[in-house]
C-alpha positions as CSV (number, residue, x, y, z in Angstrom):
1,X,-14.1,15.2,1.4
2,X,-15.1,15.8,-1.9
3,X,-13.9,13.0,-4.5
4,X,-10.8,14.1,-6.9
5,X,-11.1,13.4,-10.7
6,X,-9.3,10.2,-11.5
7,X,-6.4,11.2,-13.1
8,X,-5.8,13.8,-10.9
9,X,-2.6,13.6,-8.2
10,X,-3.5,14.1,-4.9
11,X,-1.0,16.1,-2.8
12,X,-0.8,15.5,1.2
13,X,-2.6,18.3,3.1
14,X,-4.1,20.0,-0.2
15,X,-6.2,17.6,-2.0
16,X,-6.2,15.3,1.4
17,X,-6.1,15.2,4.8
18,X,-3.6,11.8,5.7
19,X,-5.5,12.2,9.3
20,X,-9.2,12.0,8.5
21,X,-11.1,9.5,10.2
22,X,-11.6,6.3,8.2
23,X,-14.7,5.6,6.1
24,X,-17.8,3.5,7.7
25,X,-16.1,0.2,5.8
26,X,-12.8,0.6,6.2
27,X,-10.7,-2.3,4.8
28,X,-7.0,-3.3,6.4
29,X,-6.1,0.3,7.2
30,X,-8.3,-0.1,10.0
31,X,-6.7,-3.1,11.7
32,X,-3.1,-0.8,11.3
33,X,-4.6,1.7,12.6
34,X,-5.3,-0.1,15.4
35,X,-2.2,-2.0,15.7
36,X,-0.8,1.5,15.5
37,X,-2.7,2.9,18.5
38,X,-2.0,-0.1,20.4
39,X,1.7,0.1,19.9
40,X,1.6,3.5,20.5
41,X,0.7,3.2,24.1
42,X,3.8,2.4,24.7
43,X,6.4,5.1,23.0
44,X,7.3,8.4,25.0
45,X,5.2,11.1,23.6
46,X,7.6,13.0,21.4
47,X,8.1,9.9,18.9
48,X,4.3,10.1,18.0
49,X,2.7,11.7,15.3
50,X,0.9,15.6,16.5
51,X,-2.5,16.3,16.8
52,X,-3.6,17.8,14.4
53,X,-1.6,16.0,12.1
54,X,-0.7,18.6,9.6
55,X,2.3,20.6,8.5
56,X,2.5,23.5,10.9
57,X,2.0,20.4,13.9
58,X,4.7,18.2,11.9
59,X,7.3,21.3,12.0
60,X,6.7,22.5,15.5
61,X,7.6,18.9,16.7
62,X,10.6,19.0,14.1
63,X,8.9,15.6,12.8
64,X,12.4,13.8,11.4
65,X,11.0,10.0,10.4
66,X,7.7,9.6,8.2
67,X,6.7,6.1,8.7
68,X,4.5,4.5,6.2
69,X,2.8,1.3,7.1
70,X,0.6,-1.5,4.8
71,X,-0.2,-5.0,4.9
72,X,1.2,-6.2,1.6
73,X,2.6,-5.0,-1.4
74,X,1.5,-6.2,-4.3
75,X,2.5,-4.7,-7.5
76,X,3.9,-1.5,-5.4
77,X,1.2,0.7,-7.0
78,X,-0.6,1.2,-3.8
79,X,2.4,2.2,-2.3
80,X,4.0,4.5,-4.8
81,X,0.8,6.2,-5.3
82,X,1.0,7.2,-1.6
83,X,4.5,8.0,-1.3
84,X,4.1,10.3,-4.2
85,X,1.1,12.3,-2.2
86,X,3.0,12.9,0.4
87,X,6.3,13.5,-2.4
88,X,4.7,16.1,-4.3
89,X,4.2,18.7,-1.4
90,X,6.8,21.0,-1.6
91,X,7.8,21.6,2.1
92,X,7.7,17.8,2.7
93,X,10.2,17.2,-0.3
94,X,12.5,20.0,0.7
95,X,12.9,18.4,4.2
96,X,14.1,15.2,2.8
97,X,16.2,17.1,0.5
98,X,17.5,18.6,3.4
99,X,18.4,15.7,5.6
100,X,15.9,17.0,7.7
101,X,13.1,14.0,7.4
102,X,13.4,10.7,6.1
103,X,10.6,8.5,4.9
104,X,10.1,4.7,5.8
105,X,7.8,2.2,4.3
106,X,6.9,-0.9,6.5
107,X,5.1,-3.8,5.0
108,X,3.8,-7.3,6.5
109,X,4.9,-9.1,3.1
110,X,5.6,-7.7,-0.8
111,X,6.5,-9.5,-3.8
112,X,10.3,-8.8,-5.1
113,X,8.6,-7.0,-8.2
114,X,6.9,-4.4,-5.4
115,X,9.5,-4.4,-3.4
116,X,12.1,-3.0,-5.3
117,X,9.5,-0.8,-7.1
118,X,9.2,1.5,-3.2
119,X,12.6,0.9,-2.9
120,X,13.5,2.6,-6.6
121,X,11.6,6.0,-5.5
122,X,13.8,8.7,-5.2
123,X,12.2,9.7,-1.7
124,X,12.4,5.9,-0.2
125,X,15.0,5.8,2.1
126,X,14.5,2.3,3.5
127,X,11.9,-0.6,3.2
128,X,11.0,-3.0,5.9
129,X,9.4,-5.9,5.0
130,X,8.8,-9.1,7.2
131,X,7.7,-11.5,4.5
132,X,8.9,-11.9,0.6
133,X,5.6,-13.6,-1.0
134,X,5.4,-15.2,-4.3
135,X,3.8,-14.3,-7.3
136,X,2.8,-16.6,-10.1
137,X,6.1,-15.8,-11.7
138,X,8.1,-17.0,-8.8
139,X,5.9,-20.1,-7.4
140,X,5.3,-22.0,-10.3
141,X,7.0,-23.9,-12.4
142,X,3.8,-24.3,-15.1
143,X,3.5,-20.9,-15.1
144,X,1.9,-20.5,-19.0
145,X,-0.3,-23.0,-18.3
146,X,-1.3,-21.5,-14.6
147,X,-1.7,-18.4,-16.3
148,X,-4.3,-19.4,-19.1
149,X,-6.0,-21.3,-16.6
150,X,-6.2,-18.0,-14.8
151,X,-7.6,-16.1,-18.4
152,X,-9.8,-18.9,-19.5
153,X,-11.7,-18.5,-16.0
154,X,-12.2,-14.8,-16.3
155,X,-13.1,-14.6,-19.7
156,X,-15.9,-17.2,-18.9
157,X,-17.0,-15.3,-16.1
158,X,-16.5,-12.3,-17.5
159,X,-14.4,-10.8,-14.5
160,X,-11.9,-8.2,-14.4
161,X,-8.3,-8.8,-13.3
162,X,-7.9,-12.3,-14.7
163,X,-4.3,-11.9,-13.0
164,X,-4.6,-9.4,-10.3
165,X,-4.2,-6.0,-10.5
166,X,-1.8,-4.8,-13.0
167,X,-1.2,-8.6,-13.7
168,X,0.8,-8.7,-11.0
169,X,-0.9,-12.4,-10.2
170,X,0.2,-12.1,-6.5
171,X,-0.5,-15.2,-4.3
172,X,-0.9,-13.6,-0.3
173,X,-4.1,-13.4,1.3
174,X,-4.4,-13.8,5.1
175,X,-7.2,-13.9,7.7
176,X,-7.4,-10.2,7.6
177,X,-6.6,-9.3,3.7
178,X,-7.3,-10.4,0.5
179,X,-4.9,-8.0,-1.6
180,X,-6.7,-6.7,-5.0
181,X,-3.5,-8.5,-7.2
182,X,-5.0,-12.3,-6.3
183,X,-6.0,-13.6,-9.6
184,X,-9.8,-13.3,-10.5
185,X,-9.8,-17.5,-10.0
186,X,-9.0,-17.5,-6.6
187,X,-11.2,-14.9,-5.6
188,X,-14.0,-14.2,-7.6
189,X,-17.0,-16.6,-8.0
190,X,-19.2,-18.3,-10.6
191,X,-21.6,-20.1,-11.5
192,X,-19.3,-22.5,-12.1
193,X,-16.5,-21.8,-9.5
194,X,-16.4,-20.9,-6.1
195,X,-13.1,-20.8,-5.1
């Protein structure tokens, strides 16, 4: 599709289609979708999503849960951001409103900072969330130090996100993600670091 300014807000099924395939380097939301499929398999038809998914499919099969699945949240950017496409349509909203839909996040991990960011969203109405990871904040005790540390190396290398996005300094990665809110240290090499 054609690329949307970058302050613009994106609305589900007018600036974007939630069910176009994924691009030729997709990053984790290809191992969910996956996971998804998989799982999927398995569930009587009626509790999965219509094909075509869009709004005339979701209100012929009277779609009452919205579930919304990611590896890790971070700073609960990502995540608002989404909720908020799907948010801003007008039918979708009026649904909730109604009692007639409710909307779900799932997450493998989140920090308590993102966590209770989803949960705050007026159109949350539960979060799921397997593991509670640690940011900077939370796992260390020398956290001024930690966080110059953390500067010094960026400014050096002249990186971006010294702490993660929006400074959010997380400290999750696994074998399958390595969320944009690492700091810059523990992700981004150097000539003098590889970390």
């Amino acid at each position: 599709g054609e690329k949307l300014p970058a302050d613009s807000e994106p609305t589900v099924f007018v600036e974007f289609d939630p069910d176009q395939p994924l691009d030729n380097m997709p990053g984790s939301e290809a191992l969910f979708a996956h996971l998804i499929r998989e799982m999927s398999r398995g569930l009587p038809e009626e509790l999965i999503a219509p094909r075509p998914l869009n709004l005339e499919s979701m209100r012929g099969a009277r779609v009452r849960s919205l579930v919304l699945i990611t590896d890790v949240i971070g700073s609960g950017q990502q995540a608002l951001n989404y909720i908020d496409a799907w948010w801003r349509h007008g039918s979708l909203r009026s649904w909730h409103s109604y009692g007639l839909m409710k909307i779900m996040v799932v997450a493998y991990a989140a920090t308590r900072l993102g966590l209770e960011r989803v949960r705050a969203h007026r159109g949350v109405d539960a979060v799921h969330v397997q593991e509670i990871v640690p940011g900077l904040d939370q796992a260390l005790s020398l956290n001024g130090r930690v966080q110059e540390i953390c500067k010094r190396y960026a400014r050096r290398g002249r990186l971006n996100g010294a702490l993660g996005f929006r400074n959010s300094a997380g400290l999750f990665a696994s074998s399958f993600s390595v969320p944009n809110n690492l700091p810059a240290i523990l992700i981004s090499r150097s000539t003098r670091w590889q970390p």
